[in-house]
N, C-alpha and C positions, 0 to 999 in steps of 0.2 A: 632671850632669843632662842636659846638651846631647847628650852622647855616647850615652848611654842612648835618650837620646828618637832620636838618627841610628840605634843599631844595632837599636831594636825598630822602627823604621820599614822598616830595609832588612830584617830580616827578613820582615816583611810585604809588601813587592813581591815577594820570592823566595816567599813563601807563594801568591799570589795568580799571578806568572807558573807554579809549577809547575800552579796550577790550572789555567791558561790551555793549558799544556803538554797535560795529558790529554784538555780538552775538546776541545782541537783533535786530535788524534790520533783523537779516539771519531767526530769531522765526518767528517774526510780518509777514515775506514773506511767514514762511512756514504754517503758521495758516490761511493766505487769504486763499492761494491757498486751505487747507482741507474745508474752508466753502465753497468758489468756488464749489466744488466737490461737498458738501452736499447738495447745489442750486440745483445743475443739480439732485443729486438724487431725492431729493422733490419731481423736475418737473418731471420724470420720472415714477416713483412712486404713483404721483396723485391718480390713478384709484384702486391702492391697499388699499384694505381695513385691512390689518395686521395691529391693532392697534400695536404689539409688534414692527413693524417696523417704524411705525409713532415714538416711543417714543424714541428708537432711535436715528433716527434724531433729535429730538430737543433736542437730550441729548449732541452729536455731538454740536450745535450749541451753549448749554452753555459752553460746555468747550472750543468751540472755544472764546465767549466770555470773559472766565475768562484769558487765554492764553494772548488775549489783552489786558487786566488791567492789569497784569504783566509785560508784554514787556513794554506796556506803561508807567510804574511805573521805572522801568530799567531805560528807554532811560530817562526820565524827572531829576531822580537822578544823572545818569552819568553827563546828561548838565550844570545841576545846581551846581555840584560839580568842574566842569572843567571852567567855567566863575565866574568872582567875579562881574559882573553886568548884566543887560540884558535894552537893549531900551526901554524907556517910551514914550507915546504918553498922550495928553489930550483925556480923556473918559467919558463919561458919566456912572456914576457908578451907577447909580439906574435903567437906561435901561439894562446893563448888568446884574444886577441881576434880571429882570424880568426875559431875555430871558431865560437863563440857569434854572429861575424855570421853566418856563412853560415846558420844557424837562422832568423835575420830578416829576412836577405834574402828568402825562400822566402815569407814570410808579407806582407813591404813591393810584392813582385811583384806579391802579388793583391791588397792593394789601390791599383795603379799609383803606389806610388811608386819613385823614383831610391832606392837602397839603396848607397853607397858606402862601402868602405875604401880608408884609408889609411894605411899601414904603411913607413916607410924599411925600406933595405935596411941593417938592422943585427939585433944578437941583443940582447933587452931581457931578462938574467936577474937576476929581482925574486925574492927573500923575499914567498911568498904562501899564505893559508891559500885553498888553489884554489876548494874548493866554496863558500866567503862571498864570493868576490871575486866569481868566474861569478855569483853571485846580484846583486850591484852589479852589474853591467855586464846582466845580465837585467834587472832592474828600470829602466836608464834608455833601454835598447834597446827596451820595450818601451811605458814612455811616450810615448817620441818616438814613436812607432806608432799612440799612441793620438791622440797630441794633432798629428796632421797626417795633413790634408787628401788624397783623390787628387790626382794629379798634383805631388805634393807632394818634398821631398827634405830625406834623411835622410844625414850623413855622419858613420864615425866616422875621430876621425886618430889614431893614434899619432904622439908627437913626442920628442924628445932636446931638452932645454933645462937646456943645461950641466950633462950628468951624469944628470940627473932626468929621472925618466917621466913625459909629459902627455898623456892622454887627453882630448880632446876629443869630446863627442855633440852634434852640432849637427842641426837642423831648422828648417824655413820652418813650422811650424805654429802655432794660434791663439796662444802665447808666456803670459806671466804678467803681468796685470794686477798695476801698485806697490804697490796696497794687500795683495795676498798675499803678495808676496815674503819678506816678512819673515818669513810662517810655513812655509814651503816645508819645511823639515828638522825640526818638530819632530812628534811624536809625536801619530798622531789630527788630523793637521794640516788645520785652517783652509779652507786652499787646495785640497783634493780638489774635484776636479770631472767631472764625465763626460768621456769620451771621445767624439771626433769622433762614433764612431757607438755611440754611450751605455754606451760598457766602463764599469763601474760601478769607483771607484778605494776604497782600506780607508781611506787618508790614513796609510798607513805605510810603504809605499814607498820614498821619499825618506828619511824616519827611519830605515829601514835601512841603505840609502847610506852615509849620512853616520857610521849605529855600526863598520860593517864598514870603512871608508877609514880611523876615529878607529886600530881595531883592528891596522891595516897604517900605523901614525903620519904617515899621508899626510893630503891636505888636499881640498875637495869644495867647488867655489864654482860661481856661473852668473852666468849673463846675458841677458837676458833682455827684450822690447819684447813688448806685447797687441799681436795681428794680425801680429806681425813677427818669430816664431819664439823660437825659446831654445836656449842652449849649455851643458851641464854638464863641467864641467873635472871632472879626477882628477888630482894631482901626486902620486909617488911616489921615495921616496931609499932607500928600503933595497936598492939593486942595482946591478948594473955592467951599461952597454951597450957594447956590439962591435964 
C-alpha cells in the first residue's frame, strides 16, 4: 500500500511539473513577444523627448526581465524534478567560472561594486552537466548582486583543497538573518526576500543550487551573519586538477 501511495504520488509531481513545463514555456513566449514590442517602441520613440515615456519603457523592460528569471526558475525546477540524472561532460571548471564572472562584473561595475576573481594557476578538469552548472553559479552570482549594497564587494575564489574543487561566492552584503537560514535551500523558500533595489526573488533559486550540485554529487553549504555579508561554498570530487 506504501509503494502505491509513493508511486501515485510521484506521478503526480511529474503530472503537475509537466504542467508547470508548458505554462511556463506559453509565459517565456508571451514576455519575448512584450519586449519585442517594447524594441519597436524604443525605435519609434527615439526622437521623443517625454522623459515619462522613456521611463516607462525601461520599466516594461524590467519586468520583462524579472518575468524571465521566473519562467526560467519554473522551467529549470520542473526538469530537475522530473529526471534523476542529467549528462556530464569533461570541463574545464576554472574557464567556466571566469566566463560567467566576467557577465557580472559588467553588471557589479554599474552598480559600484568591487567584482573579483580568483582562480589559482592550475587546470580544474570536473565531470560537468555545463548548462545546469552555469545556471548554479548564475544564480549565486546574481544573488550576491542583489543582496549587496554600492560600494559593496563581491568575490568568487576558486580553490584545490586536497584534490577537491571549492568555490567560494562571498559578499559584504545585508547576509541572512538565523531564523531563515534554516530554510534557505528548500523549495518556494521562506527566506526569499527583495533585493537591495527591490529585484523581486521566486524563492527557488537556491532550491535549484542545491538540486543541480545534489546532480554533480558535490556538496552546497553557507555562512552567513544579518548586516555582515554571506559565503556560498561548492565542493566538487568528480575531477583531477593540474
Amino acid at each position: 500500500m506504501k509503494v502505491e501511495k509513493y508511486i501515485a504520488a510521484n506521478d503526480e509531481t511529474k503530472s503537475e511539473n509537466l504542467i508547470i513545463e508548458h505554462v511556463s514555456h506559453d509565459l517565456k513566449g508571451l514576455i519575448g513577444q512584450i519586449g519585442s514590442l517594447n524594441e519597436i517602441l524604443k525605435n519609434k520613440l527615439q526622437s521623443n523627448d517625454d522623459s515619462e515615456i522613456h521611463q516607462i519603457l525601461v520599466y516594461i523592460d524590467s519586468l520583462c526581465e524579472q518575468g524571465n528569471e521566473i519562467t526560467n526558475d519554473l522551467l529549470e525546477t520542473s526538469e530537475l524534478e522530473s529526471h534523476e540524472d542529467a549528462p556530464l561532460e569533461r570541463c574545464s571548471l576554472d574557464q567556466l567560472i571566469i566566463q560567467q564572472a566576467i557577465i557580472y562584473k559588467l553588471q557589479a561595475d554599474k552598480k559600484q561594486i568591487i567584482f573579483q576573481t580568483i582562480i589559482p594557476d592550475k587546470q580544474f578538469i570536473f565531470e560537468i552537466n555545463r548548462s545546469k552548472f552555469i545556471r548554479a553559479l548564475d544564480n549565486l552570482f546574481s544573488n550576491a548582486l542583489k543582496f549587496t549594497g554600492n560600494q559593496g564587494q563581491i568575490k568568487i575564489i576558486l580553490s584545490d583543497k586536497e584534490g577537491k574543487a571549492n568555490i567560494a561566492v562571498s559578499d559584504t552584503g545585508i547576509g541572512i538573518p538565523h531564523e531563515l537560514q534554516k530554510e534557505i535551500f528548500k523549495k518556494y523558500s521562506k527566506a526569499r526576500r527583495y533585493g537591495i533595489q527591490n529585484e523581486k526573488c521566486t524563492g527557488l533559486g537556491l532550491y535549484i543550487v542545491k538540486k543541480i550540485i545534489d546532480l554533480h554529487k558535490g556538496k552546497v553549504w553557507f555562512s552567513s551573519e544579518k548586516n555582515n555579508g554571506t559565503t556560498f561554498y561548492i565542493e566538487l570530487d568528480n575531477g583531477t586538477i593540474i
